[in-house]
N, C-alpha and C positions, 0 to 999 in steps of 0.2 A: 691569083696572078694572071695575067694575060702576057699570051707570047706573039710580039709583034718582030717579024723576020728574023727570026733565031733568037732571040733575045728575050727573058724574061723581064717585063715592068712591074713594078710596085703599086699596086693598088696603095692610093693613101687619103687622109683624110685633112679635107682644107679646115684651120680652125681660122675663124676673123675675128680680129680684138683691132680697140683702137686705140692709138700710137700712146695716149692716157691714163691706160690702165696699169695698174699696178698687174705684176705680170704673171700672178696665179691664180686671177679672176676667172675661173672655167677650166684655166690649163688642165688640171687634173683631173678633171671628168673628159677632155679628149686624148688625154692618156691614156686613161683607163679603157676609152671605147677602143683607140687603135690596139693597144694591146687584146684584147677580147675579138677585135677583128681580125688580129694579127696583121697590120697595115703600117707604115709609113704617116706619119703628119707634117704638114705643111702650115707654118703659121704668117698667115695675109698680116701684119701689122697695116691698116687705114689711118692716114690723119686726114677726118671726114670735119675738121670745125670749119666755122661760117665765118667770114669774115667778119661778123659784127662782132658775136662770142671772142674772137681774136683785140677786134679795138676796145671792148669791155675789160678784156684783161690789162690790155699797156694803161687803159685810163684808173683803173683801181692800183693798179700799180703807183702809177703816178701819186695819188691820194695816197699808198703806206709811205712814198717815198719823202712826202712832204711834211709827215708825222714822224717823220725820224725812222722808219720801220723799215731799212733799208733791204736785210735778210727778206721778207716778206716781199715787198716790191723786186724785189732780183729773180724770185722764185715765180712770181706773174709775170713777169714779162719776160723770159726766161724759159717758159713753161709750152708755149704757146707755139716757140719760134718753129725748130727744123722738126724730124723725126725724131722722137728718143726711141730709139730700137733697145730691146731687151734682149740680151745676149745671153742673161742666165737660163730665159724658156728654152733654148736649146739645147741649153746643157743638160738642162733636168730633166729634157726626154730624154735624149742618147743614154745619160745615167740609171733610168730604169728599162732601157735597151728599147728603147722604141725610133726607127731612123726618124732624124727629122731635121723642119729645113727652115727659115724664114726669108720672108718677100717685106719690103715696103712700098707702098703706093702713097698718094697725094690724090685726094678729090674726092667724088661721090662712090657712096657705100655699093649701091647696085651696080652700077658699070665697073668699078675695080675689080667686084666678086666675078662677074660675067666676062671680063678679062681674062682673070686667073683660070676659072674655068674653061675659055678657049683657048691658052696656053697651056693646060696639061689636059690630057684625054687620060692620066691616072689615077684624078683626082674621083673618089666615088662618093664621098658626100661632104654635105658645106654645114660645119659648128659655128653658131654665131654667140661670142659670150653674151654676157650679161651687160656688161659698158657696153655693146652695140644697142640693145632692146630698151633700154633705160635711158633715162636721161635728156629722152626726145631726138636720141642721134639716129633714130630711124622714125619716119610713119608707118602706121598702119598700110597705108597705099604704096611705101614702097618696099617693106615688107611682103605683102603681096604682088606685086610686080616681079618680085626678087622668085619666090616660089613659083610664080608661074613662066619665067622666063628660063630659069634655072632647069638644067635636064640631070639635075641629082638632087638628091633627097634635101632638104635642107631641116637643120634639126638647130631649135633656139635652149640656151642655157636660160633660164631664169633665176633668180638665188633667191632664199627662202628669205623672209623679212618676218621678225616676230613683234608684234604689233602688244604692246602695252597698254592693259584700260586703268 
């Protein structure tokens, strides 16, 4: 903990997931580390899609809705729109006593993270799940941008894939 003018702050650990993900894609492994740190967690929810990704869905949409697929096309076009914030990943930290808190942002993955991090000096290290590494919602290049810009450790989730011959 660091004591800044009389006051104890909370070291804690930034997790980034995006606005997409089903909401226990990593969560549990930066549970597990702030607990082991004994820290605080902060969950960044990003809705980092591209506008084209956006017009792809209303236009598939449109195509279930024309085949009668109504449920289907409501859930694409539907999907895409504001933030869906997940309420329960809060709950499920507080629940096995870990504090914790969420943020939503809008835009590019690197400057929200580099936001967040100049809005808290508590923050000690940045978890990026696995829906951020996957799926092309980051390069390579700003993956590395992001590490070398970033003045904490930056630590990526990958999840195992078992590959069938």
């Amino acid at each position: 903990m660091t004591t800044t003018e009389g006051f104890e702050l909370k070291k804690h650990l930034l997790f980034v997931t995006c606005q997409n993900e089903s909401g226990d894609d990593g969560l549990a492994y930066a549970v597990d580390l702030a607990k082991t740190l004994q820290e605080g967690l902060t969950i960044l929810v990003v809705k980092a899609k591209k506008l084209g990704q956006r017009f792809e869905d209303l236009m598939s949409a449109a195509a279930f809705a024309e085949a009668n697929e109504h449920a289907t096309a409501m859930e694409l076009a539907g999907s895409s729109g504001g933030l869906e914030v997940h309420p329960g990943m809060v709950e499920q930290c507080r629940s096995m006593g870990i504090e914790a808190g969420m943020t939503t942002t809008h835009g590019d993955l690197v400057p929200a993270i580099s936001s967040a991090l100049r809005n808290s000096r508590a923050v000690d290290m940045v978890i990026l799940s696995p829906s951020i590494t996957r799926d092309g919602n980051v390069s390579a290049r700003e993956l590395q941008r992001l590490v070398r810009t970033a003045s904490r450790p930056v630590v990526t989730i990958a999840r195992n894939q078992l590959q069938i011959a």
